[in-house]
SERO-4910 file (N, C-alpha, C, O; in steps of 0.05 Angstrom, whole numbers):
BEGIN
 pado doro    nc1    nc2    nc3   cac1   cac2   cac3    cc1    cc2    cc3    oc1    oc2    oc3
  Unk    A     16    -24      0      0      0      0     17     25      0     10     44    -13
  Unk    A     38     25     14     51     44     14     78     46      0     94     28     -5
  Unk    A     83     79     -7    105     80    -26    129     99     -8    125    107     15
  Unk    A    148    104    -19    169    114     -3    173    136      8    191    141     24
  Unk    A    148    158     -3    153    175     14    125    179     30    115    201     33
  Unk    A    115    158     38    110    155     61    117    162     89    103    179     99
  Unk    A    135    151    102    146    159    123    149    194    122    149    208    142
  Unk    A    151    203     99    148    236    103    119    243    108    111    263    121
  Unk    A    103    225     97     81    232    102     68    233    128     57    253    137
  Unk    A     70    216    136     59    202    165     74    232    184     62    246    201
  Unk    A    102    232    174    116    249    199    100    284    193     96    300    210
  Unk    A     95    287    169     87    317    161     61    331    175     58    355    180
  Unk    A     42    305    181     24    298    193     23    288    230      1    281    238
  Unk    A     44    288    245     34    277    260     32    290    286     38    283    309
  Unk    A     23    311    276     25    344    291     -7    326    315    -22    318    332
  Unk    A     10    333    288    -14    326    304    -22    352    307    -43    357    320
  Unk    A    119    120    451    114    101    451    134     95    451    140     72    451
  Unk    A    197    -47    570    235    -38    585    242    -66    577    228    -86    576
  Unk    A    266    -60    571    286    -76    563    284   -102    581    279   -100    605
  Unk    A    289   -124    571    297   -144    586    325   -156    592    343   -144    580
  Unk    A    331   -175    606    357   -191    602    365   -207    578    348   -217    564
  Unk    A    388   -209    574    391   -237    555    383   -256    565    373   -258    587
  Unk    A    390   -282    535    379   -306    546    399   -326    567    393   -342    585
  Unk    A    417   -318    557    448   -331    575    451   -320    591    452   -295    590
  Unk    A    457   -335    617    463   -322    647    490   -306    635    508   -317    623
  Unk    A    488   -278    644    521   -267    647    524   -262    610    547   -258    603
  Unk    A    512   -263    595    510   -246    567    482   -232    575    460   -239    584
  Unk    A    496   -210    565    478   -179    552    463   -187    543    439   -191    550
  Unk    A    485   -195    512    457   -200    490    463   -223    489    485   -231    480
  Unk    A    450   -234    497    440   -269    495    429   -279    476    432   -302    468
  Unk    A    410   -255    466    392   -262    443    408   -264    411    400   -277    392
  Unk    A    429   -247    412    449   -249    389    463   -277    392    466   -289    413
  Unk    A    470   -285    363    486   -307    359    516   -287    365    516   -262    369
  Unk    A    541   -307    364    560   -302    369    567   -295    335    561   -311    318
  Unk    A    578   -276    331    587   -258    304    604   -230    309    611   -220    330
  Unk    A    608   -223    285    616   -197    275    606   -174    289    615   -154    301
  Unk    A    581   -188    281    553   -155    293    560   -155    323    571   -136    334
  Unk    A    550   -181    336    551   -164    364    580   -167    379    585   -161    403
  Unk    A    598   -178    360    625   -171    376    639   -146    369    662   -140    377
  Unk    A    619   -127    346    625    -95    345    616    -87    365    631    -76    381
  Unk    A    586    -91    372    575    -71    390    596    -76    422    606    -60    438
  Unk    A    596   -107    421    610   -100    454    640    -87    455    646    -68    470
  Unk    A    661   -100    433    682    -79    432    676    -56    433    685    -46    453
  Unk    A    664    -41    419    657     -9    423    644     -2    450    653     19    457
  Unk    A    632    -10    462    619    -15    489    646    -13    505    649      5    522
  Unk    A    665    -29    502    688    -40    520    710    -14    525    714      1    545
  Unk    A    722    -14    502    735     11    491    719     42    499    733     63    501
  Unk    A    698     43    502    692     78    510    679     78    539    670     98    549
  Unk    A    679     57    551    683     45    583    701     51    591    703     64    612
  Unk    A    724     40    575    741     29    595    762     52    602    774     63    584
  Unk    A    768     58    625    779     87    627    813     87    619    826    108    614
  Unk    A    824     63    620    848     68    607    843     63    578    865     67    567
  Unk    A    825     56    561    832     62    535    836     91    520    828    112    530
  Unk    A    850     90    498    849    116    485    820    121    481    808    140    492
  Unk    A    808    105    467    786    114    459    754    118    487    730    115    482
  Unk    A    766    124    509    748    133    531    728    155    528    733    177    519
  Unk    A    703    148    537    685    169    529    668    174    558    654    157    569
  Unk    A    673    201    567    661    209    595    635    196    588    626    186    567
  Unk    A    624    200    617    587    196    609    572    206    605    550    196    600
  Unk    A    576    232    607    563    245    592    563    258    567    549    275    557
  Unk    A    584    244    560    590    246    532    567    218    506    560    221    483
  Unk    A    563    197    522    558    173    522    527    170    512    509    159    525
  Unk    A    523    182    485    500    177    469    494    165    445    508    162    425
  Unk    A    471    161    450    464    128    426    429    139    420    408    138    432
  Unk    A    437    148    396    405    145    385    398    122    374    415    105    369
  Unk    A    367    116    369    364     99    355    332    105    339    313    109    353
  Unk    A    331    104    316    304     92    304    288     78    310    294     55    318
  Unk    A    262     88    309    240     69    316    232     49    297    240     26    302
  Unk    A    215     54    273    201     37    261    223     21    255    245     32    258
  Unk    A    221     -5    245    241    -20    232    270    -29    245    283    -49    241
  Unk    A    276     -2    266    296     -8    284    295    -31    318    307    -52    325
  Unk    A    272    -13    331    268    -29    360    239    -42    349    237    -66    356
  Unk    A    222    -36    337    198    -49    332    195    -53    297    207    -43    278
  Unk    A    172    -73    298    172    -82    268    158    -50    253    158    -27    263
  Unk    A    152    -57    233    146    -31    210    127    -34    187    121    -15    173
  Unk    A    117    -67    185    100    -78    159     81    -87    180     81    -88    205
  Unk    A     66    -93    163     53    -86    136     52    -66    124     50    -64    100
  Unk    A     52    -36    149     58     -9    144     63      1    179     60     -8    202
  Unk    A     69     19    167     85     40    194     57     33    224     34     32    218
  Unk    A     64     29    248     36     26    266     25     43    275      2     40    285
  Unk    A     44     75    271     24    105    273      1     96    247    -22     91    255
  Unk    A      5     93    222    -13     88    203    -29     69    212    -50     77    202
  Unk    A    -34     50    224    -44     32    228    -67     47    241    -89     53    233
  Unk    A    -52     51    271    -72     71    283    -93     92    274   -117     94    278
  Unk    A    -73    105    259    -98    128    240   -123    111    218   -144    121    209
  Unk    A   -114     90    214   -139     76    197   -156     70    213   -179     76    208
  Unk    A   -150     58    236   -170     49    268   -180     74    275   -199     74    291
  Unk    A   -172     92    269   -184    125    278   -210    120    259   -233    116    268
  Unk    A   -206    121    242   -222    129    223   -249    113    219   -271    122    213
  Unk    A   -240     82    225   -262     63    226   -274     67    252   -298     62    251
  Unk    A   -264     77    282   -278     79    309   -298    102    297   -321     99    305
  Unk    A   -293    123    282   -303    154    284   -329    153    259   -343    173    253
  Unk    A   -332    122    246   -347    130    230   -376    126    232   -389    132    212
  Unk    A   -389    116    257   -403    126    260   -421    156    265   -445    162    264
  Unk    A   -398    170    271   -404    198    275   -403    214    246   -409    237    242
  Unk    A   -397    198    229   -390    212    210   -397    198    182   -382    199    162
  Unk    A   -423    184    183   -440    170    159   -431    180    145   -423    164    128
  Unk    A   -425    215    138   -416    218    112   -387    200     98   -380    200     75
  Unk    A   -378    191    114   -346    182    102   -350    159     87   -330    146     81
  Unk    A   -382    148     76   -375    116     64   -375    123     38   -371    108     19
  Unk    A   -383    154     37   -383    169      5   -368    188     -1   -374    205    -18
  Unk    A   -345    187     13   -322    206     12   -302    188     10   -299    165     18
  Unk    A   -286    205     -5   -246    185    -16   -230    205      1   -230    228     -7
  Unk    A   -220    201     18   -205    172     17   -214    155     36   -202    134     42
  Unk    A   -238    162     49   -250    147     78   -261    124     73   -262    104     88
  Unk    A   -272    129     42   -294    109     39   -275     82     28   -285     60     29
  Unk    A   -245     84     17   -223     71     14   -214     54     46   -200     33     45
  Unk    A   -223     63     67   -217     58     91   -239     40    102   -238     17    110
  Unk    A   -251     49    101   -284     31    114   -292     11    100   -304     -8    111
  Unk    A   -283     13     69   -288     -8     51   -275    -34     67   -288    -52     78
  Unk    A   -249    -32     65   -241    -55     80   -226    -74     55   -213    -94     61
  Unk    A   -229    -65     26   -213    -78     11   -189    -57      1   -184    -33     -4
  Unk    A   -172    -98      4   -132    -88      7   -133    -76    -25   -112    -63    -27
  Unk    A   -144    -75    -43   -146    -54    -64   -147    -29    -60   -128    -13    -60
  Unk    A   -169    -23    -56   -179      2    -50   -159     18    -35   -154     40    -44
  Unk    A   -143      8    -10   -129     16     11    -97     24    -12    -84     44    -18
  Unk    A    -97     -5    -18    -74      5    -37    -70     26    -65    -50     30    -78
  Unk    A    -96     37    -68    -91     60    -91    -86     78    -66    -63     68    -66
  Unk    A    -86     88    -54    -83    104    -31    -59    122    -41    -37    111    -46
  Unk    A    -64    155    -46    -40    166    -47    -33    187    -26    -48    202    -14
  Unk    A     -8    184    -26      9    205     -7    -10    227      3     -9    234     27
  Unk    A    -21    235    -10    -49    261      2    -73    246     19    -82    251     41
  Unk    A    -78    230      5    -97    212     16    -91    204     52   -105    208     72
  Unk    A    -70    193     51    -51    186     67    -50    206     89    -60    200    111
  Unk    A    -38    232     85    -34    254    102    -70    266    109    -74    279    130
  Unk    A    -93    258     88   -113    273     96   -126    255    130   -137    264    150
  Unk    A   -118    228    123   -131    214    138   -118    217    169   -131    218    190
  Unk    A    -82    217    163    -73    216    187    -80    244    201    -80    246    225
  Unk    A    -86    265    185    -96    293    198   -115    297    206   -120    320    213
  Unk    A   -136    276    210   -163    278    220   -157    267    246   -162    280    267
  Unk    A   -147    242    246   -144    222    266   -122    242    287   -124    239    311
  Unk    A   -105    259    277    -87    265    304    -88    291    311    -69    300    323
  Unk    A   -118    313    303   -119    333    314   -147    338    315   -166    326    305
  Unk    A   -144    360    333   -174    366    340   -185    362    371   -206    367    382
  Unk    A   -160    351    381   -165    338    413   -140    355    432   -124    370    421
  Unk    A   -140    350    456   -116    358    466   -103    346    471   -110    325    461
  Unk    A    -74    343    487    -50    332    476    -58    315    498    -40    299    496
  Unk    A    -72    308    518    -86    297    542   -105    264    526   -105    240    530
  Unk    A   -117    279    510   -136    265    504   -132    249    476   -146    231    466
  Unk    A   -107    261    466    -94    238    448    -86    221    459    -93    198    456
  Unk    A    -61    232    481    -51    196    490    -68    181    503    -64    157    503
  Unk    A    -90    191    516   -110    170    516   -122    157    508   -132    139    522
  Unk    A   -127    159    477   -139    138    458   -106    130    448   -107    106    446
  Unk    A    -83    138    443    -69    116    430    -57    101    448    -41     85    439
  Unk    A    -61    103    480    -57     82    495    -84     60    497    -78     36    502
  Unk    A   -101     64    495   -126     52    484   -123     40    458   -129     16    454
  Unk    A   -117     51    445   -107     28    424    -91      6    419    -94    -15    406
  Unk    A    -64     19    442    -43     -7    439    -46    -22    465    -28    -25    481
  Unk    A    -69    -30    468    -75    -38    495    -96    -60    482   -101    -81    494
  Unk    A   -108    -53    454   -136    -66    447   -125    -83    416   -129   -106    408
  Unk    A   -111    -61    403   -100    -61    373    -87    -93    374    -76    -98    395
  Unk    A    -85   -115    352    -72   -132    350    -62   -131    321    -76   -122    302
  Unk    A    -36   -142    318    -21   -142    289    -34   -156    276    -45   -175    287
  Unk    A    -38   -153    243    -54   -174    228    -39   -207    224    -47   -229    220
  Unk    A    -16   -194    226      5   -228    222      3   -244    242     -2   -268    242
  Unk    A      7   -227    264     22   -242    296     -5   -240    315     -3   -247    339
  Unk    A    -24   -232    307    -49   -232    326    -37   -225    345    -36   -247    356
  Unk    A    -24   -210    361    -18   -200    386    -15   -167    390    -18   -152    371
  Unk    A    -10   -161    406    -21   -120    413     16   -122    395     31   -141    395
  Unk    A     18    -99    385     36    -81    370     64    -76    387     86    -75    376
  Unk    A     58    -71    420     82    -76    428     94   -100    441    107   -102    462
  Unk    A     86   -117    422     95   -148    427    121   -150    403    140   -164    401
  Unk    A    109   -126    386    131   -128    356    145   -118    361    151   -107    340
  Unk    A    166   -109    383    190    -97    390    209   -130    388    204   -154    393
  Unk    A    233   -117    380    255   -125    373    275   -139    401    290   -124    414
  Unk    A    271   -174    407    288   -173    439    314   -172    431    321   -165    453
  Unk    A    332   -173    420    359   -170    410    357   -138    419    373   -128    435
  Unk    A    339   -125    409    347    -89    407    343    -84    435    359    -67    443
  Unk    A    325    -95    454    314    -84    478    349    -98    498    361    -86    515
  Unk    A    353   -114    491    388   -120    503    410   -104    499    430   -101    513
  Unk    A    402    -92    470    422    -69    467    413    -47    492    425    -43    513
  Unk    A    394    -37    484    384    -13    507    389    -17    530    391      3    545
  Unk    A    391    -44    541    386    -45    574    423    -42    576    433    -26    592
  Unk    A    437    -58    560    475    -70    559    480    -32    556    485    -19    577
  Unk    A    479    -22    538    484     16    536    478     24    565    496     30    581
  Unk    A    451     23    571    444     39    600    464     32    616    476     49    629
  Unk    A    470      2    617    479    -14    640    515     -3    640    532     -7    657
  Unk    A    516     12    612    554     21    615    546     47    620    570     53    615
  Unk    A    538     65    624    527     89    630    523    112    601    532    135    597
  Unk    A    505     96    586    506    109    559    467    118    566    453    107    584
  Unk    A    458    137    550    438    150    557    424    151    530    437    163    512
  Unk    A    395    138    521    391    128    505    371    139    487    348    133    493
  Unk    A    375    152    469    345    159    457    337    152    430    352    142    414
  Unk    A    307    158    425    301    150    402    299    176    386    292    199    394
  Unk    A    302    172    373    299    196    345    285    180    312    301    168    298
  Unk    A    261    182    306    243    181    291    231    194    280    219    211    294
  Unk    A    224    195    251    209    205    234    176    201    247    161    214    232
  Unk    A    164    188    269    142    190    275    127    212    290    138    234    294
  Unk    A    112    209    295     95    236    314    109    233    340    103    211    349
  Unk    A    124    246    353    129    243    374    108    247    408    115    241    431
  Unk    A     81    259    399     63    249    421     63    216    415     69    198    430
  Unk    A     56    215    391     56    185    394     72    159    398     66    135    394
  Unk    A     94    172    407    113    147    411    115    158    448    112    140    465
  Unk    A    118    179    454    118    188    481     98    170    496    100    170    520
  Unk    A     79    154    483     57    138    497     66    112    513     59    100    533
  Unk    A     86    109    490     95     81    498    118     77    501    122     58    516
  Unk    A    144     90    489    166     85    496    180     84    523    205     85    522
  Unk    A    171     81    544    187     89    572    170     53    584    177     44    606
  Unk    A    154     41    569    144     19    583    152      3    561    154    -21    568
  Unk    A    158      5    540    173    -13    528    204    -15    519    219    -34    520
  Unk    A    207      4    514    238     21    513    258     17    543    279      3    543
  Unk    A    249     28    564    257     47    585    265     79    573    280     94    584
  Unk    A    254     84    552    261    109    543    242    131    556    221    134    543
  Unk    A    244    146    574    221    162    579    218    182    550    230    183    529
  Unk    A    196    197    560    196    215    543    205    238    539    196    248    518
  Unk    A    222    253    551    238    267    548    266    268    528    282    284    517
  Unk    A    259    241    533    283    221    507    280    214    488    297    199    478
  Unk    A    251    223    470    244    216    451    248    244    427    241    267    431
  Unk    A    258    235    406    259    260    384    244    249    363    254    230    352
  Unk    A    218    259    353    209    258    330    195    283    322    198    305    332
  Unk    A    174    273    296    157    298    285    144    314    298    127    303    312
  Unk    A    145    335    300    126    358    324    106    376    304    114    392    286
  Unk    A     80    371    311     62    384    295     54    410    319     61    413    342
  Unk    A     35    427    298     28    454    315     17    439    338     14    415    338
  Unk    A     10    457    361     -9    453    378    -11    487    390      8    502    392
  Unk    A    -33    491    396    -41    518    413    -39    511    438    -30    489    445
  Unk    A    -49    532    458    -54    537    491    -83    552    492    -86    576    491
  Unk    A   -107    528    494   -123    543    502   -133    540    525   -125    518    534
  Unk    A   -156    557    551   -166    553    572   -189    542    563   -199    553    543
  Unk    A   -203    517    577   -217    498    583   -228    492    610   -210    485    626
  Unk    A   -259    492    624   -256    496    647   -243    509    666   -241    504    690
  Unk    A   -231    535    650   -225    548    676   -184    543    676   -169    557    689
  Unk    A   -174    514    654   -143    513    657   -137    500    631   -148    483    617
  Unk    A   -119    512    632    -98    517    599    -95    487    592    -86    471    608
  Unk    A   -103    482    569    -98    453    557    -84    461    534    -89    485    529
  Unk    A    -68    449    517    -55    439    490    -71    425    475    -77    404    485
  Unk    A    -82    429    451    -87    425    432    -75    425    409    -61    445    402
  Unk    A    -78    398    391    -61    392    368    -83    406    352   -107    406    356
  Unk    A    -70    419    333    -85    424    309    -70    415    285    -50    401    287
  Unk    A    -75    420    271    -66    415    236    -43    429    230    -38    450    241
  Unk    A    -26    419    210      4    427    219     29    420    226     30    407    247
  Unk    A     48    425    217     77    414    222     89    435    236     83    459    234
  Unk    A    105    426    249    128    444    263    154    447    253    167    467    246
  Unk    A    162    411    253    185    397    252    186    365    238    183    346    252
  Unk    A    190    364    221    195    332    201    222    324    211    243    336    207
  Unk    A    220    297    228    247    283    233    251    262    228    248    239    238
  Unk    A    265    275    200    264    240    183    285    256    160    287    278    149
  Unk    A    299    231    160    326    247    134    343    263    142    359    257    159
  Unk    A    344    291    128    370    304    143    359    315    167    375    322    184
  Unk    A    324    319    173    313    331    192    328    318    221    336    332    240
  Unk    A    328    287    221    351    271    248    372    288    256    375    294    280
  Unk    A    387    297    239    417    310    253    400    342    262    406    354    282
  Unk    A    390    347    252    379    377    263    362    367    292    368    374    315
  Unk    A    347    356    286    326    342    308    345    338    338    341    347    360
  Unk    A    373    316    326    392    323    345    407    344    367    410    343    391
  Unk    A    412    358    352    425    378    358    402    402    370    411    419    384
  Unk    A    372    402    362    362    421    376    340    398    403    327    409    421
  Unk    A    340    378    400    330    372    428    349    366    441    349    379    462
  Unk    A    378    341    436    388    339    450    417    351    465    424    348    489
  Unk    A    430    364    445    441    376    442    470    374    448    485    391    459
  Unk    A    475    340    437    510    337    433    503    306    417    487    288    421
  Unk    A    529    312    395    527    294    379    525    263    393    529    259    417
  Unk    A    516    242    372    521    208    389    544    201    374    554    206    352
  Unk    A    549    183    398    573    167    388    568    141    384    586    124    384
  Unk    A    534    135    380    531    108    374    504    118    362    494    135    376
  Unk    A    489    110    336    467    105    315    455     78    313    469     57    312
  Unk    A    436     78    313    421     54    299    399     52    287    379     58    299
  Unk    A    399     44    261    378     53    245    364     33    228    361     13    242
  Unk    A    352     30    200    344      6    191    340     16    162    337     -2    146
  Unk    A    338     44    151    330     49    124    349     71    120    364     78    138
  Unk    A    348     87     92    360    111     79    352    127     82    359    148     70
  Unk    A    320    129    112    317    149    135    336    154    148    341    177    155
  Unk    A    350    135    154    361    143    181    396    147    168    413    140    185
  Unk    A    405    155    148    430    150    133    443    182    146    463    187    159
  Unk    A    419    201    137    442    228    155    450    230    178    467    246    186
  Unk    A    430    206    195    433    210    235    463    196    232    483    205    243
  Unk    A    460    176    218    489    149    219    512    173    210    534    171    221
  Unk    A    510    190    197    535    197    172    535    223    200    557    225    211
  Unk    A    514    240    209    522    256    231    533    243    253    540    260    269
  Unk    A    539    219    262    546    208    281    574    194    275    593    196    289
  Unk    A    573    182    254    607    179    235    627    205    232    649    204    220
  Unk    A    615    229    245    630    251    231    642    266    257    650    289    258
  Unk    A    641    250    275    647    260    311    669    255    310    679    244    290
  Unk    A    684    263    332    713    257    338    713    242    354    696    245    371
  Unk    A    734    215    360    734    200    373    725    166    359    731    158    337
  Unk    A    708    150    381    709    129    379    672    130    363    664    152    368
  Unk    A    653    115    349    632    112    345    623     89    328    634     78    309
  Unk    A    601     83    340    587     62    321    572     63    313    557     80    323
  Unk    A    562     51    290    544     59    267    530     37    257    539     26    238
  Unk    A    505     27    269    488      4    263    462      5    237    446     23    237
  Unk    A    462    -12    222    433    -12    204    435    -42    213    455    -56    215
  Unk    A    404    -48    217    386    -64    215    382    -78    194    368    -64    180
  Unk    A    386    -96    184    380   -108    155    353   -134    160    352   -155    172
  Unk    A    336   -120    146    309   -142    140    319   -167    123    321   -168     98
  Unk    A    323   -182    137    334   -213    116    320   -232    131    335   -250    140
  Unk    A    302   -234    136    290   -261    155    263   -261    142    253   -238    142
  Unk    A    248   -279    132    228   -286    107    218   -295    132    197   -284    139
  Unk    A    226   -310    147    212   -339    165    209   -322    193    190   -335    205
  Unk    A    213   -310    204    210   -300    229    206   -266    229    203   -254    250
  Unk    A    206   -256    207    197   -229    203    195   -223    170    187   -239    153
  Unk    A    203   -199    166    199   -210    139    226   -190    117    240   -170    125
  Unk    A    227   -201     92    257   -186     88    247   -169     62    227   -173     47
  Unk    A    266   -151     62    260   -124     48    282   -108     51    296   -110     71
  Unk    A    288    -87     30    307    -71     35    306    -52      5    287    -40     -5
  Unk    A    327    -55     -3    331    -39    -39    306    -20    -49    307      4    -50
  Unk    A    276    -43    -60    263    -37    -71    240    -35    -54    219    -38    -67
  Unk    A    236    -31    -23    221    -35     -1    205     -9     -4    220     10     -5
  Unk    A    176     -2     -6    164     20      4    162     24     32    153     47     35
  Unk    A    165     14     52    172     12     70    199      2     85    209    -21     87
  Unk    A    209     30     95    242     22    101    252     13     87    256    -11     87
  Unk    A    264     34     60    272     30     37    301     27     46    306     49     57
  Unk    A    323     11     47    357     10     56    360      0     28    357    -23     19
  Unk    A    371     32     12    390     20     -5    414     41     -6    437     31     -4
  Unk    A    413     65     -8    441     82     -7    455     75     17    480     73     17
  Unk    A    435     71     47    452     76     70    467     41     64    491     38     69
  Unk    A    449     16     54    471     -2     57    494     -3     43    515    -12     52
  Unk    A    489      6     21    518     12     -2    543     29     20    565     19     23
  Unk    A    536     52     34    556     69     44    558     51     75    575     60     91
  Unk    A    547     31     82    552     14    104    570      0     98    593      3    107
  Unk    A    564    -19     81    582    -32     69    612    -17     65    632    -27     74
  Unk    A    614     15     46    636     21     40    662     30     72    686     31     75
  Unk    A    639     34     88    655     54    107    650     32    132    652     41    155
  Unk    A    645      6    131    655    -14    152    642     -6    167    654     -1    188
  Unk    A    608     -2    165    581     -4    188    586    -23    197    605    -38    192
  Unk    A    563    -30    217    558    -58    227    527    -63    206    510    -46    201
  Unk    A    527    -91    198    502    -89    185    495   -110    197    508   -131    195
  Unk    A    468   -108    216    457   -137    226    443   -156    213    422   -151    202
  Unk    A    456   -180    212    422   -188    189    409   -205    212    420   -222    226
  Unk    A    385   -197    212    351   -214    226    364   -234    226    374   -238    249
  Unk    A    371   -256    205    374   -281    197    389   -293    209    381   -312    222
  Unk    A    415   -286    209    435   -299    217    449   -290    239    467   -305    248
  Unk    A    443   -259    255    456   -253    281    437   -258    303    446   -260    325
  Unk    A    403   -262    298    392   -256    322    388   -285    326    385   -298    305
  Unk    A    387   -298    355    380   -320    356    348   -319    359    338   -340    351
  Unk    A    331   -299    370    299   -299    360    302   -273    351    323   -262    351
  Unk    A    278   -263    342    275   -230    333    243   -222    355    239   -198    360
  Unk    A    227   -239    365    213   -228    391    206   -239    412    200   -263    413
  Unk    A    205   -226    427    200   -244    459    182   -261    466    184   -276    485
  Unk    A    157   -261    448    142   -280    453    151   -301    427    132   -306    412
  Unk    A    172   -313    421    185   -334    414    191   -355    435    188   -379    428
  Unk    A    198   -350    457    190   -358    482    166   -373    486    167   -395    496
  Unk    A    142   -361    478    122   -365    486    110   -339    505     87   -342    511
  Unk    A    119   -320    512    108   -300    524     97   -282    509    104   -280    486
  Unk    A     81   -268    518     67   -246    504     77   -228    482     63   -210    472
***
């Protein structure tokens, strides 16, 4: 259904989400096979620890962004902000009989994967603009915590933050655990990841960088509420990441992790530091336990950033062959 500049879409629009142990006693990442990939990440880990190396990095020097979609959680069938905004649309239509004779709504309610799939980029941005304004910034995260509380994936029949990545949630907890300070930086709506990231992440929200749509200050009863209205502020996706950086957080990382040719300027701003750094993409190669994509992908398109991974000695993980599962309820848990 969706095409590549998508993810600008969703973010233009969205003005308007804790780590476990490994599986091996005494490994981090447990959930990694023994390789390349995760014997970069812990060397680099080791080395900006360790206070007699050259390459030592105070701790508060000691930052690691990372990507959401595609990076800590899955990203297909399509992005799960989109997901959400289609569930907007189908909860709201009873209020709104007119939408079974309106495009692009009536494309939505229909319910056929045709229909959904002529869907264009406007279409796309009209729908996610209904669904994420008009309420206050109160009363959004209350329905999209209501959602990922109710919402189940169409593949995996289970709630959405079951599709987080346990290999990635070992990275996050093994970083915290050397005194590295962790955030996410995404092309998504950032109310909407603020919902959930600090219960599935440990990322609070203060630690979250994505898209920022308008919102006003109006009085209500008597006290000042936030309201999203219609509107962009800020797109953080592409070169918007290194800016996004530098004006929330405000000192370069010395560690990236990403999954598409979204996230290629955060990696190439973080390759361009002085000192020691690592530079992660995600590679979709697992057919059987997730699903693989990359080059020609409308979703989490990786093709320039893997070419310049490849040239400049990234780490490139593949699903397939580094993670020993890709989610926690592989286990059998939720």
């Amino acid at each position: 259904m969706k095409k590549q500049t998508v993810t600008i879409a969703v973010a233009m629009v969205t003005f308007m989400g804790c780590g476990t142990s490994g599986d091996d006693a005494g490994d981090p990442l447990g959930s990694w096979n023994e390789g390349a990939a995760k014997q970069s990440i812990i060397e680099f880990v080791e080395s900006v620890t360790d206070p007699a190396s050259p390459a030592f990095v105070a701790p508060a020097e000691r930052i690691a962004v990372f990507d959401n979609d595609g990076t800590l959680w899955a990203e297909q069938p399509m992005y799960f902000q989109l997901a959400f905004a289609i569930d907007r649309v189908r909860a709201l239509s009873a209020e709104h009989p007119e939408w079974s004779d309106q495009d692009p709504f009536r494309a939505v309610l229909s319910g056929d994967p045709d229909a959904l799939g002529g869907l264009t980029e406007h279409d796309l941005v009209e729908i996610v603009t209904l669904t994420h304004s008009g309420m206050t910034t109160a009363e959004f995260r209350t329905v999209v915590a209501e959602w990922l509380a109710t919402a189940r994936h169409p593949r995996f029949d289970r709630p959405y933050s079951a599709l987080a990545y346990q290999p990635m949630l070992e990275v996050l907890d093994y970083l915290r655990a050397n005194g590295f300070k962790t955030f996410i930086v995404s092309g998504g709506g950032i109310d909407f990841m603020r919902v959930f990231t600090e219960e599935i992440y440990g990322i609070p929200p203060e630690q979250v960088v994505g898209s920022v749509g308008k919102t006003t200050v109006e009085t209500r009863d008597g006290r000042p509420v936030l309201v999203k209205q219609p509107g962009i502020d800020f797109i953080d996706d592409k070169e918007g990441k290194p800016i996004g950086i530098d004006r929330f957080i405000g000192r370069r990382p010395i560690a990236a992790f990403g999954n598409s040719d979204g996230d290629l300027a955060m990696l190439q701003y973080t390759a361009a530091g002085l000192g020691a750094q690592l530079m992660v993409y995600v590679h979709h190669d697992d057919t059987v336990r997730e699903w693989a994509y990359d080059r020609e992908s409308h979703i989490g398109r990786l093709d320039a950033g893997l070419d310049e991974a490849h040239e400049r000695g990234w780490t490139v993980v593949s699903m397939k062959n580094d993670w020993k599962k890709v989610f926690g309820f592989e286990d059998g848990g939720e």
